[in-house]
BALO-699520 format. One line per field, with one value per atom (N, C-alpha, C): x, z, y; chain; atom name. Coordinates in Angstrom, 3 decimals, decimal comma. Layout:
BALO-699520
xx [X/...]
zz [Z/...]
yy [Y/...]
cadena [A/...]
atomo [CA/...]
//
This chain:
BALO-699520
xx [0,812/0,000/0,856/2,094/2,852/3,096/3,094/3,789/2,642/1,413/0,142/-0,114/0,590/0,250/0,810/1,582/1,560/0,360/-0,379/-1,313/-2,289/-2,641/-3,023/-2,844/-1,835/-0,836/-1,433/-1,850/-2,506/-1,844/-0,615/0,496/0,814/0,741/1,397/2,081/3,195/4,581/5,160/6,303/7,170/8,282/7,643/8,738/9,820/9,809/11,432/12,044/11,653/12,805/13,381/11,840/11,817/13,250/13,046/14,109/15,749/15,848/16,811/17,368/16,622/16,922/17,598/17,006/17,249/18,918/19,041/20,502/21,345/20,821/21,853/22,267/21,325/21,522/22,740/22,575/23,549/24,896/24,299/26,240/26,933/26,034/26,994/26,766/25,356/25,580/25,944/25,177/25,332/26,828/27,732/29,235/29,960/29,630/30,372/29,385/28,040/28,166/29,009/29,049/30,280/31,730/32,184/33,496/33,455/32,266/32,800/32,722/32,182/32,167/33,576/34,217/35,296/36,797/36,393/37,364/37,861/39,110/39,836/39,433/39,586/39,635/40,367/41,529/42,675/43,512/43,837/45,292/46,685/47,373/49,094/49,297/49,468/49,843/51,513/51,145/52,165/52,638/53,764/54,416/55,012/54,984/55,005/54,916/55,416/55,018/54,108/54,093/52,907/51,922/51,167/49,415/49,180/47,996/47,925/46,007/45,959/44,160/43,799/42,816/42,320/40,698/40,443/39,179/37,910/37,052/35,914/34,866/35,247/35,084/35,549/36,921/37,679/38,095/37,192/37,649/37,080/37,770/37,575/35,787/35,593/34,083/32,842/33,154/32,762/32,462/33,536/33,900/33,031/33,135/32,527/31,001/30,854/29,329/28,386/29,574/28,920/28,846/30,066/30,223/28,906/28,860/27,431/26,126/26,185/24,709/24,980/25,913/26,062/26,118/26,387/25,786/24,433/23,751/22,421/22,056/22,094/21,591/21,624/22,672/23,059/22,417/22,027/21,628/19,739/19,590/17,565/17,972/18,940/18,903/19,119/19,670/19,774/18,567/18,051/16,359/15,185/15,459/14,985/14,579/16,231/16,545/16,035/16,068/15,599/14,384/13,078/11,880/11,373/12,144/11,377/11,518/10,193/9,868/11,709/11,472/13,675/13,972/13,762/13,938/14,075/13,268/13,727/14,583/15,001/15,909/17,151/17,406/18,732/18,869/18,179/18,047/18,990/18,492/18,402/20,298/20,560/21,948/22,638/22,365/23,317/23,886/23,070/22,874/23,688/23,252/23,183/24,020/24,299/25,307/26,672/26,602/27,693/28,093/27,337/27,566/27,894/26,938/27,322/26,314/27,080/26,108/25,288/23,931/22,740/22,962/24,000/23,773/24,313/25,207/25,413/24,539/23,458/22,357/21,126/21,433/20,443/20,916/22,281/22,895/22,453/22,615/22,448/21,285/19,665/18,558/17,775/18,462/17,494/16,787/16,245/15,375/16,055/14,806/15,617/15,618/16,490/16,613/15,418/14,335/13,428/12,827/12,792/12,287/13,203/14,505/15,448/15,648/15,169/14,971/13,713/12,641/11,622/11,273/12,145/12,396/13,454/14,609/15,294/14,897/13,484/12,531/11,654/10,621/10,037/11,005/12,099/12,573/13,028/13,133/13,834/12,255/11,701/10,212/10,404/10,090/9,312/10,544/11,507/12,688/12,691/12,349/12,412/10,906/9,941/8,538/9,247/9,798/9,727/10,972/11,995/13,046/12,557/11,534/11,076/9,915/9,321/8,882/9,642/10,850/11,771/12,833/13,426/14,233/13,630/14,781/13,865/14,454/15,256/15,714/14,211/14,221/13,005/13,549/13,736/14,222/12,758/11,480/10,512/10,356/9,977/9,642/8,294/7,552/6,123/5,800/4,857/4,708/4,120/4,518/3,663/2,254/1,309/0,121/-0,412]
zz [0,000/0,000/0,000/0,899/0,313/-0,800/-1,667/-3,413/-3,821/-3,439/-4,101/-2,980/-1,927/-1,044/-2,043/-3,284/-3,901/-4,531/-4,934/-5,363/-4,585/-3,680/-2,454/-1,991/-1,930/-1,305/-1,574/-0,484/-0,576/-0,343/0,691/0,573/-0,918/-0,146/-1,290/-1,143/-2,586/-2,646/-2,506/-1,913/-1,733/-3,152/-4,202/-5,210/-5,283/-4,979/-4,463/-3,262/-2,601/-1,498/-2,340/-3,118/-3,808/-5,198/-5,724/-6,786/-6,007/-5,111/-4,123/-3,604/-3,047/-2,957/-4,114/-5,083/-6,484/-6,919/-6,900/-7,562/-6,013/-5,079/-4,004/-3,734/-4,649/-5,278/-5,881/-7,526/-8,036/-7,796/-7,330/-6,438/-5,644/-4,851/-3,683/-3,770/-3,888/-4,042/-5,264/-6,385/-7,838/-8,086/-7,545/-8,055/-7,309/-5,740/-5,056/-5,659/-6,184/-7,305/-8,273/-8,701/-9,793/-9,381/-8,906/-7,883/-7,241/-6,843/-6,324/-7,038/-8,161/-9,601/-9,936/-10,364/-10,617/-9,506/-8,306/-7,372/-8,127/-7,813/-8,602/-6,528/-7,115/-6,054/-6,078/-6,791/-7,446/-6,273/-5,550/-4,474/-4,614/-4,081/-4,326/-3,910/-4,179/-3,736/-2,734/-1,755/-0,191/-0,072/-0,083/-0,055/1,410/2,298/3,936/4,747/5,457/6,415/8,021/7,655/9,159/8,591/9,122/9,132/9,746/8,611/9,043/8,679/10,017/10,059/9,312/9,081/8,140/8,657/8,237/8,755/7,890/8,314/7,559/6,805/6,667/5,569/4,871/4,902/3,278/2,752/3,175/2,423/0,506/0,123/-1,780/-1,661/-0,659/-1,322/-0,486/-0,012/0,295/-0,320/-1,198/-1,772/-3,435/-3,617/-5,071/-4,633/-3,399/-3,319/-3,094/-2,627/-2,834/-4,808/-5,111/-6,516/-7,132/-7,203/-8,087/-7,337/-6,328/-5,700/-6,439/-6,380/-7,182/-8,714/-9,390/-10,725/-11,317/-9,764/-10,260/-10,000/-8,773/-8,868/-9,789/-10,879/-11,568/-12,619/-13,198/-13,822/-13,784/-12,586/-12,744/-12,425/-12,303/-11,987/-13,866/-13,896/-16,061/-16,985/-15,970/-17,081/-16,163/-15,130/-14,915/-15,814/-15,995/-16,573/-17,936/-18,714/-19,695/-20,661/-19,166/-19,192/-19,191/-18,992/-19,180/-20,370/-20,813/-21,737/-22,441/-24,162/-24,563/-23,814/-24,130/-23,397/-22,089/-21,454/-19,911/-19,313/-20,234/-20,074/-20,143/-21,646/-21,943/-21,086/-20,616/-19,851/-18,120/-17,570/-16,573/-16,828/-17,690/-18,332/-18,024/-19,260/-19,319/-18,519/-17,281/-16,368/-14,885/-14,450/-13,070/-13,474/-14,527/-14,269/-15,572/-16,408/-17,082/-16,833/-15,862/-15,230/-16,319/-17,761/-18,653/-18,107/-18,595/-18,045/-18,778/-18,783/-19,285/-20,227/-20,790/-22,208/-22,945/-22,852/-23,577/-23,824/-22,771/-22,888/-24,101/-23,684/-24,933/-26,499/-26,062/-27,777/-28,327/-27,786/-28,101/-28,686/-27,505/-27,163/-28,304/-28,256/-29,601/-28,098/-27,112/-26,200/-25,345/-25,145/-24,388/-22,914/-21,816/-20,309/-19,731/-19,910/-18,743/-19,253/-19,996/-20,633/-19,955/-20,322/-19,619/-18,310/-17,654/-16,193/-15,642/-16,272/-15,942/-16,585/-17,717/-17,689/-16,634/-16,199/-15,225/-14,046/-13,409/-12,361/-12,344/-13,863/-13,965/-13,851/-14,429/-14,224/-13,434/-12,434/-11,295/-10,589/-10,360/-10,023/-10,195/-11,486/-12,090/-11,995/-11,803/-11,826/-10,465/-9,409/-8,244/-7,636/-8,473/-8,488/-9,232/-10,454/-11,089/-10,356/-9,858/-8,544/-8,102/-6,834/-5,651/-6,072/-7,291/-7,838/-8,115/-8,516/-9,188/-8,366/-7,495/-6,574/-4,780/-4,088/-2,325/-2,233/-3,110/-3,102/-3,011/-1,892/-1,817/-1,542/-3,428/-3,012/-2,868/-2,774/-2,259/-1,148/-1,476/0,373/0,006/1,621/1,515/2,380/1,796/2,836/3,882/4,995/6,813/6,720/7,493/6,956/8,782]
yy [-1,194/0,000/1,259/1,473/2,155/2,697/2,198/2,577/3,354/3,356/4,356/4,890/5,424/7,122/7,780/7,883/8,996/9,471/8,529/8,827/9,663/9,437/10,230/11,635/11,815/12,496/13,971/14,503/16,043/17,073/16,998/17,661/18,805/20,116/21,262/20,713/21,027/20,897/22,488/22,137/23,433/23,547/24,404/24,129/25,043/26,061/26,725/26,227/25,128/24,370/23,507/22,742/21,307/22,124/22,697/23,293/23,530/24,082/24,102/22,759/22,247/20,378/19,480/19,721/19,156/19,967/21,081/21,769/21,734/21,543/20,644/19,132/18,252/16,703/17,051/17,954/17,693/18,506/19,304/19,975/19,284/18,066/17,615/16,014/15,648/13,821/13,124/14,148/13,483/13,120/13,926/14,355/13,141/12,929/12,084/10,649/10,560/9,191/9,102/9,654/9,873/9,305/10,344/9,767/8,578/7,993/6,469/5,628/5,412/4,731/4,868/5,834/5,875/5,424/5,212/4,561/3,069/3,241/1,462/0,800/-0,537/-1,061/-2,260/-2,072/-2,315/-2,681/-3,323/-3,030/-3,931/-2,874/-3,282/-4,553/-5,968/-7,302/-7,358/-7,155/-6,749/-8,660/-8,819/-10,152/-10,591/-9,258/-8,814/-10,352/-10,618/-11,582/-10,884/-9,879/-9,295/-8,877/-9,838/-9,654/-8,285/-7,397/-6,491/-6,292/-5,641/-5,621/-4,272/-4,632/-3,233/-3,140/-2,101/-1,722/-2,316/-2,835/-3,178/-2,247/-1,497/-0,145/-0,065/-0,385/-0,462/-1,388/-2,946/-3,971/-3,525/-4,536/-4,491/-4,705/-5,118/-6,155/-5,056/-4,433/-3,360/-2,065/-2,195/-0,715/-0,832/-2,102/-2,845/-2,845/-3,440/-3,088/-1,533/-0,495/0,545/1,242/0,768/1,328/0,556/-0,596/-1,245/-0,370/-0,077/0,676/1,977/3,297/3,982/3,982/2,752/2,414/2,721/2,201/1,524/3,051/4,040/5,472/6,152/6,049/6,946/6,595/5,335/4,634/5,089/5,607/5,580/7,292/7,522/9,114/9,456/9,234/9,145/9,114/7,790/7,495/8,669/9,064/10,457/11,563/11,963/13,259/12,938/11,432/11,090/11,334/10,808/10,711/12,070/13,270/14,870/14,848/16,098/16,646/16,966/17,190/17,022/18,028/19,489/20,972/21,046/19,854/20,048/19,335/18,162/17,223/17,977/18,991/19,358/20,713/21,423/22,453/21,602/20,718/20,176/19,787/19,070/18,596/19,478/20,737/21,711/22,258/22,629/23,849/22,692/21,684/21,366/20,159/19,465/18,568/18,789/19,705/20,265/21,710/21,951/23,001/24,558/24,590/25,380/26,740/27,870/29,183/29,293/30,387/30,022/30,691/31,802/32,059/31,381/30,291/28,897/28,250/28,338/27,297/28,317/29,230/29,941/29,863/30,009/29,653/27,927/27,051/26,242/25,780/26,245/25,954/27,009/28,534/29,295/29,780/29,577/30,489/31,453/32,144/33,410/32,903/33,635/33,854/33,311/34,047/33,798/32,020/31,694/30,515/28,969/29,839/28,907/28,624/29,840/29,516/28,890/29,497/28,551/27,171/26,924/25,289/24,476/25,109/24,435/24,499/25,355/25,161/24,329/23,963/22,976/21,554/21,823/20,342/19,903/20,498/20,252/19,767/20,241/19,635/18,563/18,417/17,268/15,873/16,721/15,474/14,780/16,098/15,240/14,217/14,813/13,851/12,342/12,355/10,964/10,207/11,597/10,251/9,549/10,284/10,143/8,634/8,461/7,370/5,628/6,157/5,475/4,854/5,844/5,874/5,524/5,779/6,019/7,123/7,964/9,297/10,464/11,238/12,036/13,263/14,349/15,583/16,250/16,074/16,677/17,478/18,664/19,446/19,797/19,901/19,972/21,348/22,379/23,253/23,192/24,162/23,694/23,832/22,390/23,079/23,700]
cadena [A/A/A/A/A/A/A/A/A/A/A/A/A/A/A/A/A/A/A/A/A/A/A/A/A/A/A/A/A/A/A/A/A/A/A/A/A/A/A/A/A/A/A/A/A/A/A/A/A/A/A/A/A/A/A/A/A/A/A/A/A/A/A/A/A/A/A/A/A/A/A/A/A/A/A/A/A/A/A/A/A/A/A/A/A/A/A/A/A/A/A/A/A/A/A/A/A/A/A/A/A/A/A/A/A/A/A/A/A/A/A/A/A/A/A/A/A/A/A/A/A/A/A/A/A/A/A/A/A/A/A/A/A/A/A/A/A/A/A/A/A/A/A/A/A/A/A/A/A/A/A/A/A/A/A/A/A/A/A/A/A/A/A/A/A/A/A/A/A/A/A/A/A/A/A/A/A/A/A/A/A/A/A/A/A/A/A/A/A/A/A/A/A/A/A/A/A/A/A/A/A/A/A/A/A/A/A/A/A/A/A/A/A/A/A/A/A/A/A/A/A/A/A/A/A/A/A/A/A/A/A/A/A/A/A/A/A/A/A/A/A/A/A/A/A/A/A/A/A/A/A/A/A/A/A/A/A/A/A/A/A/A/A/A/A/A/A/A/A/A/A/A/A/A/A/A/A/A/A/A/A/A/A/A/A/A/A/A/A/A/A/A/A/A/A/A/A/A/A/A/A/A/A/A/A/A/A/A/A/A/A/A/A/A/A/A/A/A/A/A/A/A/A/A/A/A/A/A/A/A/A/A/A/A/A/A/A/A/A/A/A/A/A/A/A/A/A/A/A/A/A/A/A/A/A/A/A/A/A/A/A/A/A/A/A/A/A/A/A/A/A/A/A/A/A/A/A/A/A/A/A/A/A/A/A/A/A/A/A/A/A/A/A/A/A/A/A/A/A/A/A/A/A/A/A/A/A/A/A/A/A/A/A/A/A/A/A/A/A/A/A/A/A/A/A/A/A/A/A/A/A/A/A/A/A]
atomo [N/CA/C/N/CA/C/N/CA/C/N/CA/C/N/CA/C/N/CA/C/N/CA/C/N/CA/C/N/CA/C/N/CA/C/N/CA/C/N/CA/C/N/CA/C/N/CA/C/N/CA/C/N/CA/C/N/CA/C/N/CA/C/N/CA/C/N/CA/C/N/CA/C/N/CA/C/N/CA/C/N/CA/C/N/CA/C/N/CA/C/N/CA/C/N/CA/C/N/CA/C/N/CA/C/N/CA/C/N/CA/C/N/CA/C/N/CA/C/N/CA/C/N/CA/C/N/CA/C/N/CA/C/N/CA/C/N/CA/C/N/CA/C/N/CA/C/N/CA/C/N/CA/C/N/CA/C/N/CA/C/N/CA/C/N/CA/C/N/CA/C/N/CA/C/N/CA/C/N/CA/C/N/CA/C/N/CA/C/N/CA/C/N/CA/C/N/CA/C/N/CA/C/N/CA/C/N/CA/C/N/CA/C/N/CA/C/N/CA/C/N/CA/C/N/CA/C/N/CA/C/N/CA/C/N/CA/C/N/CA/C/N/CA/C/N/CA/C/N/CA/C/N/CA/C/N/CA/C/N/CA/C/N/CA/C/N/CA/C/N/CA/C/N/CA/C/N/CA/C/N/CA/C/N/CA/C/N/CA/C/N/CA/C/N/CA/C/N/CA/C/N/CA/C/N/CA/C/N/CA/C/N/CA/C/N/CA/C/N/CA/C/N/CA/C/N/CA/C/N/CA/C/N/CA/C/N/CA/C/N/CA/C/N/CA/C/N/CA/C/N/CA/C/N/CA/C/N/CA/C/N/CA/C/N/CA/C/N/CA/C/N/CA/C/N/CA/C/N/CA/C/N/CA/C/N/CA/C/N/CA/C/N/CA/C/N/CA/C/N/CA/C/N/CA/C/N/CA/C/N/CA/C/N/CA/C/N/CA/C/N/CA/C/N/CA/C/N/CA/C/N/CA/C/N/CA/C/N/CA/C/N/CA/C/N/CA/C/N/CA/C/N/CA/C/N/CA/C/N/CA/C/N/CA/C/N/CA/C/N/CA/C/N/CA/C/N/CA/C/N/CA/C/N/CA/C/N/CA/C/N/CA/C/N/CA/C/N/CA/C/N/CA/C/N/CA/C]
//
């Protein structure tokens, strides 16, 4: 019954927190998914005769099981950004994970300023509604009632 309280769900949404939440995903978690995908977990073969303990945080099989969980995020965080309307998809791209300024994004896109901003507000919405579906990632905020 869980999976359809969205359906339910009477809660305003707060969309200038909910937009704020979303361009603080990709400034600070999206980047460190990234970065742990890219960790080797590669190690130097030590021929040592002293046993040496290591912490159970940084075994290999540890570090492989967080990288495949960060796979798989990045992986439904992708078919996310995918599933928007194209304009809000490449708006969403440009801006919050290539980090290009918005009159790049107008050269590219043909629209003016205000268009571009209120597509990278809608998508940020709407991106964090189809996470919050997809994912257990919930960049949603709700206003006080």
């Amino acid at each position: 019954m869980e999976t359809l309280d969205f359906l339910f769900d009477n809660k305003e949404v707060d969309e200038k927190q909910t937009i704020k939440n979303v361009k603080k995903f990709f400034d600070t978690k999206y980047n460190s998914l990234l970065a742990l995908t890219n960790i080797s977990t590669l190690k130097a073969v030590d021929y040592g005769s002293t046993k040496v303990n290591t912490s159970p945080n940084n075994s290999v099989e540890t570090i492989r099981v967080r990288q495949l969980q960060a796979k798989e995020y990045l992986k439904a965080i992708h078919e996310c950004i995918n599933s928007l309307e194209p304009l809000k998809a490449q708006v969403l791209t440009y801006r919050l994970i290539e980090h290009r300024k918005v009159t790049e994004i107008m050269e590219i896109t043909s629209y003016e300023k205000t268009r571009i901003y209120d597509s990278i507000n809608e998508a940020c919405c709407e991106f964090a509604s189809i996470l919050k579906l997809a994912t257990d990632i919930n960049l949603i905020s709700y206003k006080e009632q």
